[in-house]
C-alpha positions as CSV (number, residue, x, y, z in Angstrom):
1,X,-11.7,24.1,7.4
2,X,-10.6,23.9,4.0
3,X,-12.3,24.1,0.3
4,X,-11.3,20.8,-0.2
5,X,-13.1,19.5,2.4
6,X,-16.2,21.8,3.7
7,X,-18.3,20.7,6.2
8,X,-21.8,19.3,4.8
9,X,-23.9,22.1,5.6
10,X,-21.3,24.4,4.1
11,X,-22.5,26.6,1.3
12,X,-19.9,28.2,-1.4
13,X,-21.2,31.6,-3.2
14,X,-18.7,31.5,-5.8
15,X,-18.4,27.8,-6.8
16,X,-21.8,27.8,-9.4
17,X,-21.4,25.9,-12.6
18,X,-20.4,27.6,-15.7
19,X,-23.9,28.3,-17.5
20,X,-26.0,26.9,-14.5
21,X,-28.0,29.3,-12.5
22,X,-26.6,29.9,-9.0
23,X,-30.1,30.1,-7.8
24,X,-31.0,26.8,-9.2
25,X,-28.0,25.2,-7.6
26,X,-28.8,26.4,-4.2
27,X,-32.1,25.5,-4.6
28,X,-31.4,22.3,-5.4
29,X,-28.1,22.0,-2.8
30,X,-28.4,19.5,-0.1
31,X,-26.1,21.4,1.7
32,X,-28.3,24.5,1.7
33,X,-31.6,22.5,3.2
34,X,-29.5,21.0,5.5
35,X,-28.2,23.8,7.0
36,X,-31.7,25.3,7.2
37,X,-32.5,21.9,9.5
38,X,-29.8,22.8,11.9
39,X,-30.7,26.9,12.0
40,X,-34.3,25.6,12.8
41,X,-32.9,23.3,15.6
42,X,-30.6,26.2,16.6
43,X,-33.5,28.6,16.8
44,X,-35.8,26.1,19.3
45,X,-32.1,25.8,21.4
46,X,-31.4,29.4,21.7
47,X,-35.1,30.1,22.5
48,X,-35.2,27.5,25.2
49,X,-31.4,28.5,26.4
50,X,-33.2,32.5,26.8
51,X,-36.1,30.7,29.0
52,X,-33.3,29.1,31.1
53,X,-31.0,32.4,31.2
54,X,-34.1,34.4,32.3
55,X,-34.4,31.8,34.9
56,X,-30.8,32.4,36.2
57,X,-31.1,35.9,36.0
58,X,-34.0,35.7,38.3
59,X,-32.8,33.4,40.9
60,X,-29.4,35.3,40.9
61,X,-31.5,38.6,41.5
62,X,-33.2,36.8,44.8
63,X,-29.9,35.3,45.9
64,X,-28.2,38.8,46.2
65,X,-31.7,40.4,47.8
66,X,-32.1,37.7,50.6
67,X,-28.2,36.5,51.2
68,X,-26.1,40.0,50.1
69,X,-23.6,38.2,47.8
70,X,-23.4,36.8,44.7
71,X,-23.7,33.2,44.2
72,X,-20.5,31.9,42.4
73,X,-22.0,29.0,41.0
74,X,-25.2,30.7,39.7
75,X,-22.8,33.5,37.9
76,X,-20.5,30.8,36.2
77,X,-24.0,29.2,34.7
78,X,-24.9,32.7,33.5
79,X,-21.1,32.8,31.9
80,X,-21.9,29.2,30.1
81,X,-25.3,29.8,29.0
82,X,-24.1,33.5,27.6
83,X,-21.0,31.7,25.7
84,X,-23.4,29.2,24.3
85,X,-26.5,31.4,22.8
86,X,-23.3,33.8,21.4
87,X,-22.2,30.3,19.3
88,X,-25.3,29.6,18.4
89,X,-26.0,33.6,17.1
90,X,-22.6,33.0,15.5
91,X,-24.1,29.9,13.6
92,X,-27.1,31.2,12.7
93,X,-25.3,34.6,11.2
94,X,-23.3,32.5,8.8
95,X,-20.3,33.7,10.9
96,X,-19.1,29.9,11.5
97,X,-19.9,26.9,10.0
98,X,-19.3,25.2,13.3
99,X,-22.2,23.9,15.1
100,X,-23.3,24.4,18.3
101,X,-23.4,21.8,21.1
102,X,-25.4,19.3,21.1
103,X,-25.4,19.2,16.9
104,X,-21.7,18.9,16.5
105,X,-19.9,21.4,19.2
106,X,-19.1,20.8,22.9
107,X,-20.6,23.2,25.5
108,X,-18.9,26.5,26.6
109,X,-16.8,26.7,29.2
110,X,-17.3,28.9,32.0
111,X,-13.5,30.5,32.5
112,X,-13.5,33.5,30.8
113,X,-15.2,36.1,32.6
Protein backbone atom coordinates (compact mmCIF):
# COMPACT_ATOMS: atom_id res chain seq x y z
CA UNK A 1 0.00 0.00 0.00
CA UNK A 2 1.16 3.25 -1.06
CA UNK A 3 0.13 7.17 -0.30
CA UNK A 4 -0.74 7.43 -3.70
CA UNK A 5 -3.09 4.96 -3.66
CA UNK A 6 -4.71 4.16 0.01
CA UNK A 7 -7.24 1.87 0.41
CA UNK A 8 -10.87 3.60 0.89
CA UNK A 9 -11.25 3.20 4.37
CA UNK A 10 -7.66 4.45 4.89
CA UNK A 11 -7.36 7.41 7.18
CA UNK A 12 -4.12 9.84 6.96
CA UNK A 13 -3.29 11.94 10.32
CA UNK A 14 -1.02 14.16 8.76
CA UNK A 15 -2.59 15.06 5.38
CA UNK A 16 -5.24 17.95 6.80
CA UNK A 17 -5.60 21.03 4.77
CA UNK A 18 -3.64 24.06 5.42
CA UNK A 19 -6.18 26.27 7.62
CA UNK A 20 -8.84 23.51 7.81
CA UNK A 21 -9.48 21.84 11.01
CA UNK A 22 -8.24 18.21 11.16
CA UNK A 23 -11.25 17.45 13.24
CA UNK A 24 -13.65 18.84 10.71
CA UNK A 25 -12.02 16.89 7.93
CA UNK A 26 -12.40 13.58 9.73
CA UNK A 27 -15.59 14.36 10.54
CA UNK A 28 -16.55 14.94 7.45
CA UNK A 29 -14.13 12.03 5.72
CA UNK A 30 -15.97 9.27 4.01
CA UNK A 31 -13.15 7.24 4.54
CA UNK A 32 -13.38 7.67 8.31
CA UNK A 33 -17.39 6.50 8.47
CA UNK A 34 -16.54 3.86 6.31
CA UNK A 35 -14.09 2.32 8.16
CA UNK A 36 -16.32 2.55 11.27
CA UNK A 37 -18.96 0.30 8.93
CA UNK A 38 -16.47 -2.39 8.56
CA UNK A 39 -15.08 -2.21 12.51
CA UNK A 40 -18.84 -2.69 13.28
CA UNK A 41 -19.10 -5.63 10.90
CA UNK A 42 -15.70 -6.85 12.29
CA UNK A 43 -16.95 -6.60 15.87
CA UNK A 44 -20.40 -8.95 15.17
CA UNK A 45 -17.60 -11.39 13.19
CA UNK A 46 -15.16 -11.66 15.94
CA UNK A 47 -18.05 -12.08 18.43
CA UNK A 48 -19.69 -14.78 16.49
CA UNK A 49 -16.00 -16.43 15.48
CA UNK A 50 -15.53 -16.41 19.88
CA UNK A 51 -19.04 -18.36 20.03
CA UNK A 52 -17.72 -20.84 17.45
CA UNK A 53 -14.02 -21.06 19.04
CA UNK A 54 -15.72 -21.76 22.52
CA UNK A 55 -17.52 -24.33 20.66
CA UNK A 56 -14.24 -26.03 19.42
CA UNK A 57 -12.70 -25.71 22.56
CA UNK A 58 -15.47 -27.70 24.07
CA UNK A 59 -15.87 -30.47 21.71
CA UNK A 60 -11.92 -30.81 21.63
CA UNK A 61 -12.11 -31.05 25.58
CA UNK A 62 -14.71 -34.16 25.14
CA UNK A 63 -12.77 -35.70 22.25
CA UNK A 64 -9.50 -36.07 24.45
CA UNK A 65 -11.85 -37.25 27.75
CA UNK A 66 -13.81 -39.99 25.94
CA UNK A 67 -11.13 -41.11 22.94
CA UNK A 68 -7.50 -40.20 24.74
CA UNK A 69 -6.12 -38.26 21.73
CA UNK A 70 -6.41 -35.22 20.15
CA UNK A 71 -8.51 -34.82 17.21
CA UNK A 72 -6.28 -33.46 14.28
CA UNK A 73 -8.96 -31.97 12.42
CA UNK A 74 -10.70 -30.24 15.38
CA UNK A 75 -7.04 -28.67 16.42
CA UNK A 76 -6.32 -27.33 12.75
CA UNK A 77 -9.99 -25.50 13.05
CA UNK A 78 -8.82 -24.11 16.42
CA UNK A 79 -5.42 -22.95 14.40
CA UNK A 80 -7.81 -21.16 11.58
CA UNK A 81 -10.33 -19.62 13.78
CA UNK A 82 -7.33 -18.29 16.18
CA UNK A 83 -5.46 -16.80 12.92
CA UNK A 84 -8.62 -15.19 11.84
CA UNK A 85 -10.00 -13.33 15.22
CA UNK A 86 -5.92 -12.23 15.47
CA UNK A 87 -6.62 -10.32 11.75
CA UNK A 88 -9.60 -9.09 12.66
CA UNK A 89 -7.98 -7.62 16.23
CA UNK A 90 -5.28 -6.43 13.91
CA UNK A 91 -7.98 -4.53 11.87
CA UNK A 92 -9.78 -3.21 14.41
CA UNK A 93 -6.39 -1.84 16.30
CA UNK A 94 -5.61 0.24 13.23
CA UNK A 95 -2.58 -2.18 12.93
CA UNK A 96 -3.63 -2.97 9.11
CA UNK A 97 -5.74 -1.51 6.84
CA UNK A 98 -6.32 -4.88 5.40
CA UNK A 99 -9.62 -6.37 5.86
CA UNK A 100 -10.61 -9.44 7.18
CA UNK A 101 -12.25 -12.28 5.23
CA UNK A 102 -15.28 -12.17 4.13
CA UNK A 103 -14.94 -7.97 3.67
CA UNK A 104 -11.87 -8.02 1.50
CA UNK A 105 -9.29 -10.82 2.95
CA UNK A 106 -9.22 -14.58 2.33
CA UNK A 107 -9.53 -16.93 5.36
CA UNK A 108 -6.45 -18.07 7.43
CA UNK A 109 -4.78 -20.95 6.75
CA UNK A 110 -4.28 -23.62 9.20
CA UNK A 111 -0.24 -24.43 8.58
CA UNK A 112 1.40 -22.63 11.00
CA UNK A 113 1.21 -24.19 14.33
Amino acid sequence: MNNENPPADHAFADDSEPGKPALEENLKSRATWTRLLFMLICYILVSIASLVGTFVVVLGFFWVLFTGEVNRQLRQVGQSLAGYIYEIVRYLTFNTDDRPFPLGGEWPSADAE
